[in-house]
Structure formats: C-alpha cells, structure tokens
TIGUNU-701645 format. One line per 3 residues: number of its first residue (from 0); their letters; for each residue x, y, z of N, C-alpha, C. Coordinates in steps of 0.02 Angstrom, whole numbers, padded with zeros to 5 digits. Example, Ala and Ser with C-alpha at 12.3 -4.5 7.8 and 13.67 -1.06 7.14 Angstrom:
2
0> as> 00660 -00284 00390 00615 -00225 00390 00660 -00165 00390; 00642 -00112 00354 00684 -00053 00357 00645 00002 00394
***
This chain:
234
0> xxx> 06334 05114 05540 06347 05162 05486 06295 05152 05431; 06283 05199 05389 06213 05211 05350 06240 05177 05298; 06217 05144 05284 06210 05091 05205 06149 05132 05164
3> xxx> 06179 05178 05119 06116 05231 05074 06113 05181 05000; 06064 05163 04978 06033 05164 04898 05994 05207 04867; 06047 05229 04802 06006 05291 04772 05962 05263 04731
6> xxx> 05902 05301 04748 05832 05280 04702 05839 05344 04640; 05844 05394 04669 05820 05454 04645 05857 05516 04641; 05907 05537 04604 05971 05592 04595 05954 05658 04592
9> xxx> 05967 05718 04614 05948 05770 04591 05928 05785 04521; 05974 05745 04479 05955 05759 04392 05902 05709 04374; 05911 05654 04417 05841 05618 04393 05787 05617 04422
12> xxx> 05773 05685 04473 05729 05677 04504 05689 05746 04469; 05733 05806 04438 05686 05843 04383 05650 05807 04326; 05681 05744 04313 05644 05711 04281 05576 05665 04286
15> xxx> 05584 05667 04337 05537 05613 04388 05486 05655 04393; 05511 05717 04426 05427 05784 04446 05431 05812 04379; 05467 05821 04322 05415 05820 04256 05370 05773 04252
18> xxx> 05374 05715 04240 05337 05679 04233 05265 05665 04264; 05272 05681 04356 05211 05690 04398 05179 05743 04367; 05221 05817 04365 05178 05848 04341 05124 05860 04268
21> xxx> 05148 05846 04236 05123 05839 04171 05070 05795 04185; 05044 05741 04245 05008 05689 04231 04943 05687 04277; 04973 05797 04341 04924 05818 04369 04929 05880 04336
24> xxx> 04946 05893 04268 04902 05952 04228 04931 06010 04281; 04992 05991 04296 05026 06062 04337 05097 06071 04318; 05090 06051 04245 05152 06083 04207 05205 06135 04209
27> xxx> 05141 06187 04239 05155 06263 04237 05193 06295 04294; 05201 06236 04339 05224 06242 04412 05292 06254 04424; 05331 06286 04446 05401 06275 04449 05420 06282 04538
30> xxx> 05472 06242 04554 05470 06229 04625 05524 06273 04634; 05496 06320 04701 05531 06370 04734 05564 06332 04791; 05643 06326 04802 05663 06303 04849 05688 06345 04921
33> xxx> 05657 06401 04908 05645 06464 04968 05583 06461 05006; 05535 06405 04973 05461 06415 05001 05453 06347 05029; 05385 06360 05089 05372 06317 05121 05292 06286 05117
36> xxx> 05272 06264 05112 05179 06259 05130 05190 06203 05201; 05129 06263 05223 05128 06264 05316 05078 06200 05325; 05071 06142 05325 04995 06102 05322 04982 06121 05387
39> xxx> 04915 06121 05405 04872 06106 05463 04814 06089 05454; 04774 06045 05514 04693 06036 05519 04666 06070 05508; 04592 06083 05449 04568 06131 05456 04490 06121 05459
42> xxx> 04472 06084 05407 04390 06048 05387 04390 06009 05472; 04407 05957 05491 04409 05941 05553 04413 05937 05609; 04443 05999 05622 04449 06035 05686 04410 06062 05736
45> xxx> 04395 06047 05791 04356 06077 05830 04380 06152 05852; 04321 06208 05861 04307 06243 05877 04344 06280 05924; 04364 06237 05988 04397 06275 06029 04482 06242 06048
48> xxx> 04496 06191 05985 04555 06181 05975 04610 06254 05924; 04576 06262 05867 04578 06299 05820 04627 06353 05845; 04631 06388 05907 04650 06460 05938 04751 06409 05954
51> xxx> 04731 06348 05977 04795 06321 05979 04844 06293 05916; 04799 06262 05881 04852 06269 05788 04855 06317 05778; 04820 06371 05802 04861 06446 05759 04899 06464 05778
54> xxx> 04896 06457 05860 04969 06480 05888 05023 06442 05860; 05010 06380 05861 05072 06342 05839 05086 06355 05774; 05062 06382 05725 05040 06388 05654 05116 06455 05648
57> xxx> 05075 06508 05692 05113 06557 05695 05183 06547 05709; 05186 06517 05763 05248 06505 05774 05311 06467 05738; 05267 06411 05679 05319 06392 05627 05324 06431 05598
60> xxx> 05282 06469 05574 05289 06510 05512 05363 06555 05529; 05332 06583 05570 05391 06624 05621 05463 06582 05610; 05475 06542 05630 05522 06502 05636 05556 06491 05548
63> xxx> 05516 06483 05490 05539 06472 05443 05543 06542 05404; 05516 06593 05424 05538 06644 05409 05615 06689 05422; 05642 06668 05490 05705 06669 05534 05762 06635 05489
66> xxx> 05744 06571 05467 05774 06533 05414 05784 06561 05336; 05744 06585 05324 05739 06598 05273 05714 06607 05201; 05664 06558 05230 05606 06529 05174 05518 06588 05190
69> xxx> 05497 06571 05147 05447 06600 05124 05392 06539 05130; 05337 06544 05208 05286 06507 05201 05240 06539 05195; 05183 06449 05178 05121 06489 05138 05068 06461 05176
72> xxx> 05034 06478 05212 04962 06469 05264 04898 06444 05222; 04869 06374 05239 04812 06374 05188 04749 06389 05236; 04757 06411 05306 04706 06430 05340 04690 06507 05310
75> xxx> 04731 06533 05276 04718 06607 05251 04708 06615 05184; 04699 06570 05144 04711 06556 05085 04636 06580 05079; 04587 06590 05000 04538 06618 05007 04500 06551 04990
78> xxx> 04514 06485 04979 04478 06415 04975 04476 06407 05049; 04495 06415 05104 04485 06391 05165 04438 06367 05189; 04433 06305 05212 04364 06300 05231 04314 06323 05307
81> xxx> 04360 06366 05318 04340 06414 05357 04307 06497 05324; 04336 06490 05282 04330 06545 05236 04262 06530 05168; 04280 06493 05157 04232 06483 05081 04241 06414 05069
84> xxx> 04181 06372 05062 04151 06301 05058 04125 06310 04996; 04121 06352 04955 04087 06344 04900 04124 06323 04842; 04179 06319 04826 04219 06279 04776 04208 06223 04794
87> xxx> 04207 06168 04724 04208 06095 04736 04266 06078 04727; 04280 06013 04747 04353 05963 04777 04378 05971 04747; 04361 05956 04659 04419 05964 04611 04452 06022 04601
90> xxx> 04418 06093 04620 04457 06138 04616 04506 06163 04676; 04473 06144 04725 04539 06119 04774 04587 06086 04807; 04565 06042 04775 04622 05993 04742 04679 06014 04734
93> xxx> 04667 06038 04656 04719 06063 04612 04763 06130 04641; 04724 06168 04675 04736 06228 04693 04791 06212 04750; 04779 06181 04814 04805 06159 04852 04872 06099 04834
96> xxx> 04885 06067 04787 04915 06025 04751 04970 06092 04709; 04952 06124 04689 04990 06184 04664 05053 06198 04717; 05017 06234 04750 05032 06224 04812 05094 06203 04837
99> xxx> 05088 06144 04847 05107 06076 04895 05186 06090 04813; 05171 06055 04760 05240 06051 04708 05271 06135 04703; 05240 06192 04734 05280 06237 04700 05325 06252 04771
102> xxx> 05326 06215 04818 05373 06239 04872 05431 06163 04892; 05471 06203 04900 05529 06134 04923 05503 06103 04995; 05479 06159 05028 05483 06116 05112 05383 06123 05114
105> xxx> 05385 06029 05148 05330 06026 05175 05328 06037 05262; 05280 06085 05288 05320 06078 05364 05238 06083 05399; 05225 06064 05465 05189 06047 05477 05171 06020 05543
108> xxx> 05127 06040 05589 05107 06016 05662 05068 05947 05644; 05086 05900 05706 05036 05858 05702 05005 05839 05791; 04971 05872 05798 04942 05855 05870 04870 05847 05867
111> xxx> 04836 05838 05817 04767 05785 05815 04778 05715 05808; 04719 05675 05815 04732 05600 05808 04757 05587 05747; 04701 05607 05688 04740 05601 05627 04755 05689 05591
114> xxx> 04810 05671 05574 04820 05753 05551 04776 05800 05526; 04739 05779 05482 04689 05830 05445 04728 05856 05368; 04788 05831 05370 04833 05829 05293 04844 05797 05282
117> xxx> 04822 05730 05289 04851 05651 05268 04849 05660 05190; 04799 05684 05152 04835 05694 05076 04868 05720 05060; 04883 05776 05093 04953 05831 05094 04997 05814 05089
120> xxx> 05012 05770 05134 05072 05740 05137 05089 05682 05109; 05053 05642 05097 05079 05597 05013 05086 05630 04963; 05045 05680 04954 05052 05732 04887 05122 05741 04901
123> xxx> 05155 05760 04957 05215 05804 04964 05270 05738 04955; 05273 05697 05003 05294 05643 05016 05305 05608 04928; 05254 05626 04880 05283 05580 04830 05285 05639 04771
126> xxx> 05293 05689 04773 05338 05759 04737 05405 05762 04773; 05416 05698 04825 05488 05723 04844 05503 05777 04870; 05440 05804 04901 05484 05895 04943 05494 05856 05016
129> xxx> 05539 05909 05043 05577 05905 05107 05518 05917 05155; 05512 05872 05195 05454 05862 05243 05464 05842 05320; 05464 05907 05367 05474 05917 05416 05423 05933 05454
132> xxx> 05383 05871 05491 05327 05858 05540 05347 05863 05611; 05324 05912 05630 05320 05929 05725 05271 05901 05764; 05290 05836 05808 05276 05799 05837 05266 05824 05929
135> xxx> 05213 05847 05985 05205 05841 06038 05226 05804 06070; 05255 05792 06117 05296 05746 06148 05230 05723 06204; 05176 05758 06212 05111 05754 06262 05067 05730 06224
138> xxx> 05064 05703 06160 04987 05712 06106 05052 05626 06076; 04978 05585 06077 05011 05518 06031 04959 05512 05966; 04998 05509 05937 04951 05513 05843 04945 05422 05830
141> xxx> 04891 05442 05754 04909 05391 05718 04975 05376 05709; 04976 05302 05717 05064 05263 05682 05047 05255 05613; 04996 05279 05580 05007 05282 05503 05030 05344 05485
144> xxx> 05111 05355 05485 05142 05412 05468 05183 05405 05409; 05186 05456 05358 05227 05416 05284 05311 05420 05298; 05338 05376 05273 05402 05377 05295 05418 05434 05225
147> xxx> 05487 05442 05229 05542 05491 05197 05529 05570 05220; 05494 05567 05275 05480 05614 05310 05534 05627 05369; 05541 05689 05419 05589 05706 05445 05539 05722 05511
150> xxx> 05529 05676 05572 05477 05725 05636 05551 05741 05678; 05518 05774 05692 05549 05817 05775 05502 05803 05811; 05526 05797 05882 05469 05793 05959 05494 05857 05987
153> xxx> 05457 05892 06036 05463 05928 06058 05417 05920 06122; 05457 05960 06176 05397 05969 06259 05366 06039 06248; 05397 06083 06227 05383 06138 06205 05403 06191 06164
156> xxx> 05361 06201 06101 05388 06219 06031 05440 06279 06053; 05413 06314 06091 05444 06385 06102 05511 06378 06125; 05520 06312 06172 05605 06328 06208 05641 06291 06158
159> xxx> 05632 06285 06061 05675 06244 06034 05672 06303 05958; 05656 06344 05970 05641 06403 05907 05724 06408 05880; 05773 06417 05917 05845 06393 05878 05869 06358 05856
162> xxx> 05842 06285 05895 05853 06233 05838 05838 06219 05790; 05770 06254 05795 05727 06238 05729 05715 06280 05649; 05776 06338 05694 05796 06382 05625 05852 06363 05617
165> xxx> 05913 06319 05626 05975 06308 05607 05963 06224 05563; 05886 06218 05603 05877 06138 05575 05854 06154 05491; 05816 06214 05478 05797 06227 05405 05854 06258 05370
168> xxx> 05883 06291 05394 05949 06332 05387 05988 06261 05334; 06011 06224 05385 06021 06136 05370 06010 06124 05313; 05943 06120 05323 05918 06069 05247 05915 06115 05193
171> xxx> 05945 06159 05205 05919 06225 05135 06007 06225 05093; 06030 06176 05125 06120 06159 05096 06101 06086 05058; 06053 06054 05057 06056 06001 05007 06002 05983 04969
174> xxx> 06018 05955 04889 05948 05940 04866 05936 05878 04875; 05872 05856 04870 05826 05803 04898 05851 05750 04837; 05829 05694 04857 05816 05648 04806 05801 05599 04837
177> xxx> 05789 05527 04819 05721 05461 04856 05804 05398 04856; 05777 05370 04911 05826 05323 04917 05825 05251 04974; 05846 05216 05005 05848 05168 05051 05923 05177 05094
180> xxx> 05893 05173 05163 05922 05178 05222 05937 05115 05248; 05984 05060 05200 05966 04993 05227 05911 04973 05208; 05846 04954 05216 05786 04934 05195 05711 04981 05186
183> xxx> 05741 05034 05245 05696 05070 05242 05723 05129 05202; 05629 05139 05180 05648 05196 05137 05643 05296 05173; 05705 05322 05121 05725 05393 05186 05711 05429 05132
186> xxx> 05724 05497 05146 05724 05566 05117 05799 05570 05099; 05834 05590 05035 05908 05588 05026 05910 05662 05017; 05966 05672 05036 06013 05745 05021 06069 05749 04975
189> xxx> 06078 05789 04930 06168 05794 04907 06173 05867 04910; 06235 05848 04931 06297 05909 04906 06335 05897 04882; 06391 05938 04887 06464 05929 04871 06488 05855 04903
192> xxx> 06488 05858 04936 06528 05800 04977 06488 05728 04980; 06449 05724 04922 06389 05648 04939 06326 05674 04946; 06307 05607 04966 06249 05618 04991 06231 05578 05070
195> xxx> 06173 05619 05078 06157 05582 05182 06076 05575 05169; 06077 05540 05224 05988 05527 05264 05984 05587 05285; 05917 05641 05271 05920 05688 05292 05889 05698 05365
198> xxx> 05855 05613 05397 05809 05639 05461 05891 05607 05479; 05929 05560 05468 05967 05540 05492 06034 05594 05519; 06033 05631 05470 06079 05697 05486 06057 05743 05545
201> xxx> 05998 05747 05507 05962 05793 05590 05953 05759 05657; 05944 05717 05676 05952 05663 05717 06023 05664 05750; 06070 05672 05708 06142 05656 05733 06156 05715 05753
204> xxx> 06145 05774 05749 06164 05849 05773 06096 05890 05805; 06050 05859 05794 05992 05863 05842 05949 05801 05905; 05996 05744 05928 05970 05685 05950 05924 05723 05993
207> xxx> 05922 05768 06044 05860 05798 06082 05778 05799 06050; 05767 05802 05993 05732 05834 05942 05700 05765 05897; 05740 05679 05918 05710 05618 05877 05648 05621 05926
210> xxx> 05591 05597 05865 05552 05572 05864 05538 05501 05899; 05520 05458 05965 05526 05400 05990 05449 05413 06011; 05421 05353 05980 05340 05333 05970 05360 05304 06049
213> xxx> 05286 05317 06090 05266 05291 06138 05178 05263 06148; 05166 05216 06156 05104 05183 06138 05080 05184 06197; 05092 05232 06259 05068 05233 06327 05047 05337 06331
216> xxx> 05084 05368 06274 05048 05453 06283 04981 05435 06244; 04935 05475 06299 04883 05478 06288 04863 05513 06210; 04804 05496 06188 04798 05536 06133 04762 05593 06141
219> xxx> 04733 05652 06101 04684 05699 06119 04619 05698 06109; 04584 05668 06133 04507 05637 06157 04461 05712 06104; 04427 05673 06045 04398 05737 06015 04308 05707 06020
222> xxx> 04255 05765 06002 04191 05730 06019 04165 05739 05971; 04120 05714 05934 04075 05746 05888 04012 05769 05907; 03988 05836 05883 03939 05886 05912 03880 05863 05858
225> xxx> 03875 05814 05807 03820 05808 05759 03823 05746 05742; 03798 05705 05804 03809 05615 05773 03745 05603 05737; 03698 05632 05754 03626 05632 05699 03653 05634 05644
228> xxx> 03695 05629 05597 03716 05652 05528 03713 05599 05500; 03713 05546 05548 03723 05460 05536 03676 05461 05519; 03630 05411 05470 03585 05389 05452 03525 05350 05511
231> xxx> 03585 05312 05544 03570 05281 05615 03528 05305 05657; 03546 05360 05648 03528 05418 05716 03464 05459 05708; 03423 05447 05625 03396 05518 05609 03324 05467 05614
***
C-alpha cells in the first residue's frame, strides 16, 4: 500500500509556480489546464526518421484532442528548427518555456536514444505539469528519465487509442502537486477524496500500459552524415 508524503498542495503549489515564474520573467503566463504541449525530436532528428514522429505526433495529438485538451505542436510552431534557425537560444528559450508553464499536460513520444526534449521535460517536470511519456515497447532509451513523470509502453500506439483517451480523461479529475511514494519521488493528484500517485493510479487500472525497462531491447542505431564537423576530422 502507497505510503504518500506531501511535498507540494494544490494551494501551495500556486505558490511555488509564482515564484518559478517571476524568476523566468514569465509572470504573464497563466496555466491552461485544457492544454497540452506535444514535445518531440526536432534539431536532432534524422531525415528519414522525421515522416515516423509525425505520424506518431499526429496520432497523440489526435488522441488528446478525443480527451479533451487542446495540444500545441512545436514542429509547427514558426521557431521550428525546421522552419526558421534564425532566432537565437534565448529567444527560444523563453518562447518554448512559455509554452511548456502555460499548459497542464506535458505529453510526449520517446523512441530516439535520447529524446531531443531532455530540457523540456525538466522545464515541465519542475513547473509540476502532468507528464505523460509514450514509451515503444521495440525502441530501448536512455535510463536517464526524470522521475514524477507518468510512461506508458506500448507494442502499438494505434491498438491502445482508448486507453489513452480515458487515461487523459483520468488525469483531467485531479490537480497535481510534488510528493514521495515511500522514498521515491511521484507526481501527486487531489480530489475530493485525497490524494494518489498519479503513474501509480494509472498503473492500477491500466497494468497493460506499465512501463518495465529492459536492458536486452535493442536501441535505434542513428549515424551521423557530417563527422568532419569535428575538429579531428577537418
């Protein structure tokens, strides 16, 4: 049985993201708990991977639209770095960081070695939004994954599109707040009735859908097309 420690209360956790915000000059931000930001690879990605995050891209979106929420694509965004390289970091930064605090749910594929949102998701991960990472059950990632996060595994996204709108459906009944699961640290929920572990909840009415690391799936073998870039090399 779950032994929960509250770190972080719904009332003290508006206090908590005042405080972040004011100290990233995003005061002005107010968090929509109908909205989602979609992370995916984008600066990193190879070429003829790209056609497969979109599908998958599409298909969350899809999925959190069914639910109910309102996501937001930064492959379409007009900073993309597919799109326009000409802004510097700090302004997308901030832009993208906007972003990330004005939506409740962080949601997100991860089937590269390393995601290609690893700041995304600490950004998200420590604004406390609800963070739901889709895990390949064929593709093995980095084990540097941030906890208070929520993965799902899947064999194939498409034969679980119901679960995965009753699973947002779910979390759109409690607010977040930071806490300990026993030692480790979780994502908390309240309602009416308390509060729960929120991967722990989903877990218990989704066990098909846990996340179980295997250190024998292969990973996805990527190449680099410009090793001259090295100093080494030129």
């Amino acid at each position: 049985m779950s032994k929960l420690t509250v770190l972080i209360d719904p009332k003290q956790r508006k206090e908590y993201i005042e405080g972040l915000l004011k100290l990233d000059g995003l005061s002005h931000i107010e968090e929509d708990p109908k909205a989602a930001y979609c992370a995916l690879s984008l600066t990193n990605t190879p070429e003829e991977l790209k056609p497969h995050l979109q599908k998958r891209q599409k298909a969350l979106m899809d999925v959190l639209e069914k639910a109910g929420l309102k996501a937001y694509d930064p492959s379409t965004a007009p900073y993309s770095p597919d799109l326009d390289t000409s802004h510097h970091p700090e302004k997308i930064y901030a832009q993208d960081s906007a972003k990330i605090v004005g939506a409740r749910f962080f949601v997100g594929h991860n089937v590269m070695p390393s995601t290609g949102y690893g700041v995304e998701a600490e950004k998200a991960k420590m604004y406390n939004r609800i963070s739901v990472i889709f895990m390949d059950k064929a593709m093995r990632m980095s084990r540097m994954q941030p906890h208070r996060t929520i993965y799902l595994q899947y064999d194939r996204f498409e034969d679980h599109i119901k679960d995965f709108v009753e699973i947002f459906k779910l979390l759109q009944n409690y607010e977040p707040g930071l806490g300990f699961n026993e030692n480790v640290p979780v994502l908390l929920g309240f309602d009416k009735q308390g509060v729960v572990d929120l991967e722990e909840l989903v877990y218990t009415k989704f066990p098909h859908l846990q996340f179980k690391y295997n250190g024998n799936t292969p990973i996805l073998k990527l190449r680099a097309e410009n090793p001259e870039l090295f100093y080494e090399n030129k």
